[in-house]
N, C-alpha and C positions, 0 to 999 in steps of 0.2 A: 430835235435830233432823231436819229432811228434807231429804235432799239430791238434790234432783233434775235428772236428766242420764242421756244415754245411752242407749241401744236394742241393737237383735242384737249390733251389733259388739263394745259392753260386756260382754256375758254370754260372746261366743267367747275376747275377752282372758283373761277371770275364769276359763272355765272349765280353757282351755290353764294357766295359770301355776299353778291350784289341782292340776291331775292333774301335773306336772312336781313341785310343791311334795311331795307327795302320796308319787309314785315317788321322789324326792330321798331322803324319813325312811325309808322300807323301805326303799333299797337300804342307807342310811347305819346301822339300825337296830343291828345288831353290830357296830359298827365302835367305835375308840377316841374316837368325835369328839365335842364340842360339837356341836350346829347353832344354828345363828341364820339368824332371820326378817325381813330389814330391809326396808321399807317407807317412804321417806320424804317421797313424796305420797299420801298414805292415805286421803284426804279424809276423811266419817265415820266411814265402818266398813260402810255401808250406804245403799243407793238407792233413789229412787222415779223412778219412769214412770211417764208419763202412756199406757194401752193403750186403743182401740177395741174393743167386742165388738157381736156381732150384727151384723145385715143379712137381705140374705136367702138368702144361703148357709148362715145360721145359724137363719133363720125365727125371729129376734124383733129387737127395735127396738134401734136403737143406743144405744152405753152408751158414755160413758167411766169408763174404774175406774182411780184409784191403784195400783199396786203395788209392793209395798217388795222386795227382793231382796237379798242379804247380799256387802254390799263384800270387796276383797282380804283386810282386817285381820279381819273376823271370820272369814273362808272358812279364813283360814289359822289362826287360833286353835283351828279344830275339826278339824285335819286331827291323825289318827292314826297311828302317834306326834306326841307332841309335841314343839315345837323346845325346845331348851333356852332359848333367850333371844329374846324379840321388841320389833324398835325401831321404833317409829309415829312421823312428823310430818305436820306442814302446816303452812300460813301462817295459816288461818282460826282466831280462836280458838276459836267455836264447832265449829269441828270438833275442836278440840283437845278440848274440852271433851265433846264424843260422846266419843272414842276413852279416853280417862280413864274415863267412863264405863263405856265397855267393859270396858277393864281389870278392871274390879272384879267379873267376872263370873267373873273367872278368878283369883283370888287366891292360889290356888297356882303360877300361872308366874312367871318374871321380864321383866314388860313395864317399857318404856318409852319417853313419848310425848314428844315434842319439840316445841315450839311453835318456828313459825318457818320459815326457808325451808331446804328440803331437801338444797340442796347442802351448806349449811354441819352440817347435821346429818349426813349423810353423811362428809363429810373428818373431822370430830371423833370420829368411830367409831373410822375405819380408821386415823388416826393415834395413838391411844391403845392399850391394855393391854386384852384381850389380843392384838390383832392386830399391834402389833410388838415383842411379845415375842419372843425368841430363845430362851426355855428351853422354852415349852410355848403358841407360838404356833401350830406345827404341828397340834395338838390341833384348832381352830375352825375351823369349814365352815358355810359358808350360802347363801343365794339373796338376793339385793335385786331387789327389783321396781320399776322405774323408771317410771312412772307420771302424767308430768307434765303442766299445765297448758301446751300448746305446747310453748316450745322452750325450756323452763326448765331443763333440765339443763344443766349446762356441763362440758368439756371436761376442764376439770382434776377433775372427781367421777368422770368415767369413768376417764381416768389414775391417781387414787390406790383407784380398785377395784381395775382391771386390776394395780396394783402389787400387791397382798395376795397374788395366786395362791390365794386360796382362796374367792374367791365367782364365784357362778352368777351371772350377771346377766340379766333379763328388762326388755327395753327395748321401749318403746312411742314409734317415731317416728312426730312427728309429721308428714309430708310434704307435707301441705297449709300447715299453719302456714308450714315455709321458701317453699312457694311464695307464698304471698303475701308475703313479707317480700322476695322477691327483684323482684317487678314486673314490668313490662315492660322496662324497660333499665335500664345500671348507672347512667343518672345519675337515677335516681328512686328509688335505695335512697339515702336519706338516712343521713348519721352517725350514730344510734340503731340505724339495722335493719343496718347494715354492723359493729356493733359487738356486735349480736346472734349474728347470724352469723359473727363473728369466734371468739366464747365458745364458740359452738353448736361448731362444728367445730375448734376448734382450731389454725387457722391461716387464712391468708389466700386461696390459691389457691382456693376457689369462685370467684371475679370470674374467672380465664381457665377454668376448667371449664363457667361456664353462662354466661359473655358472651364473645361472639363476634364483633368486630367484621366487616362486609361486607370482602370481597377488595377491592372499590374503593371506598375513604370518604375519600379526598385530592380536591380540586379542583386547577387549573393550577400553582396558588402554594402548594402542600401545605399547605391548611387544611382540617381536616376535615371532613367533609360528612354524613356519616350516624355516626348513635349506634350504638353496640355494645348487642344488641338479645338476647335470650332466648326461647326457643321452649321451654326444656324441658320436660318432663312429670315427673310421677309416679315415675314407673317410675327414670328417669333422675338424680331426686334422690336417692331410695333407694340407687340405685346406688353411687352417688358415697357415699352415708353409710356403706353398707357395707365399702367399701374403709378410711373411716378409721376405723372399728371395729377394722379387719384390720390399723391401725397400733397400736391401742392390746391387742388380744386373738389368743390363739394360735388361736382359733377362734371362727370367726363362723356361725352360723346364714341358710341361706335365707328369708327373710323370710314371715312370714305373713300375705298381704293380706289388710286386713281396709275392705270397704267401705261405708261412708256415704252415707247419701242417693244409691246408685245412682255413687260415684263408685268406682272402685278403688283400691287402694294409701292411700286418705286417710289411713291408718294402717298402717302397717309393726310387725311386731311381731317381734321379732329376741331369740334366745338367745346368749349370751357367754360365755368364760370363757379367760383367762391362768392355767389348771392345765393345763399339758404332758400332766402324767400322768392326768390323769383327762380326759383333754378324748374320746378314745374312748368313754370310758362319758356322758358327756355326751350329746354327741350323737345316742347310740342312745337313751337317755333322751327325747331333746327328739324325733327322731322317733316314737318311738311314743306320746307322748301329744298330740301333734300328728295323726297318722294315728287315733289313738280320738276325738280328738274331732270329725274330717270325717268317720267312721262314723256317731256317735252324732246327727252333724245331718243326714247323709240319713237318719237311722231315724226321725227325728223329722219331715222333709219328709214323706217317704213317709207317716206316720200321717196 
């Protein structure tokens, strides 16, 4: 099927999370470990865009051309070494139905695809064999790539990762999403988006982090006078997300803006991991294929 969405920001997510995936099985390559590839908003497997070509910087007539480009789950299917075990979902069936598809391309690995919504495909993972195993749970190491539709992840999917101590997490916030869900002031987040936001984070305190009531909103008779009101930005939601990342992981990643439509931060894309002991090598991991790929996109400007 075609699944179309997405532009630059798409390809920089794809390209950072395939070169980290990428350096993950070679450093992992000798080691005693399983890996696992978990994926559980996967969408197809693969994308189209709509691109412009020509003008006259190009000196012929404009064109629109489809272009298809190869999603997280197949990007990681071809990455060298291979994982030992790969888990796909979505909600769409038809995507389900691509990624099945997929699979069959590969008939020597062990995939499997999950129909359904990602969180609970996630907890069912990591709550099972072999990740609470006590005799040869130690064995398994992987990356989940979090991927979702807004702010569909929930709080307790990142808690029972962070529990395991042995996955990478590659998170894609969304920071636009929470700001629209928060408004202009708290009394226009309605009970639906306050209970979004409740899942989303984890707890309550966003309402005193990004609403503020004025130093003077009492009238003579101490009735309130002015709404508790929101100015915050981007930047400042992130912020705030990072820290509770920092409650559920021994180490968080500086975010990597990624901008839309000329907007910044529209997407935060954030590396994770509650392994103590490997979180050093993480990191240098997550910087340098974060540092190859702001190379490889000014070589690409420049051309």
């Amino acid at each position: 099927m075609e699944h179309a969405f997405g532009g630059e920001w798409t390809e920089a997510k794809l390209e950072i999370v395939s070169r980290y995936a990428n350096s993950f099985q070679t450093a992992l390559k000798h080691q005693p470990f399983e890996t696992w590839y978990i994926d559980p908003f996967a969408g197809s497997g693969e994308r189209t865009e709509t691109r412009v070509t020509g003008g006259l910087l190009e000196g012929s007539p404009l064109e629109e051309k489809r272009v298809t480009f190869e999603g997280s789950a197949k990007r990681a299917l071809n990455i060298q070494p291979a994982f030992h075990h790969y888990r796909f979902a979505d909600t769409k069936p038809a995507h389900v139905e691509a990624l099945r598809k997929l699979a069959k391309e590969y008939p020597d690995r062990d995939i499997e695809v999950w129909p359904g919504d990602g969180n609970q495909a996630i907890q069912q993972i990591v709550t099972a064999a072999p990740w609470t195993s006590s005799r040869d749970g130690w064995r398994h190491r992987g990356i989940v790539f979090l991927d979702p539709y807004g702010m569909n992840v929930s709080w307790e999917t990142l808690r029972r990762i962070a529990g395991t101590k042995r996955l990478d997490v590659w998170f894609l916030f969304a920071g636009k999403a929470v700001r629209q869900q928060l408004g202009p002031s708290l009394d226009r987040v309605d009970e639906g988006k306050a209970a979004a936001l409740d899942r989303f984070f984890g707890q309550t305190d966003w309402r005193q982090e990004f609403f503020r009531p004025p130093e003077d909103n009492t009238d003579l008779f101490g009735f309130q006078t002015a709404k508790a009101e929101t100015s915050v930005n981007l930047q400042a939601i992130g912020a705030y997300a990072r820290r509770r990342f920092g409650d559920a992981f021994c180490w968080v990643s500086e975010p990597k803006s990624l901008r839309v439509r000329n907007v910044p931060d529209f997407f935060q894309l954030y590396c994770m991991t509650n392994n103590e002991k490997a979180a050093e090598l993480i990191a240098k991991l997550h910087r340098g294929v974060v540092k190859a790929h702001e190379q490889a996109s000014r070589q690409r400007f420049d051309l």
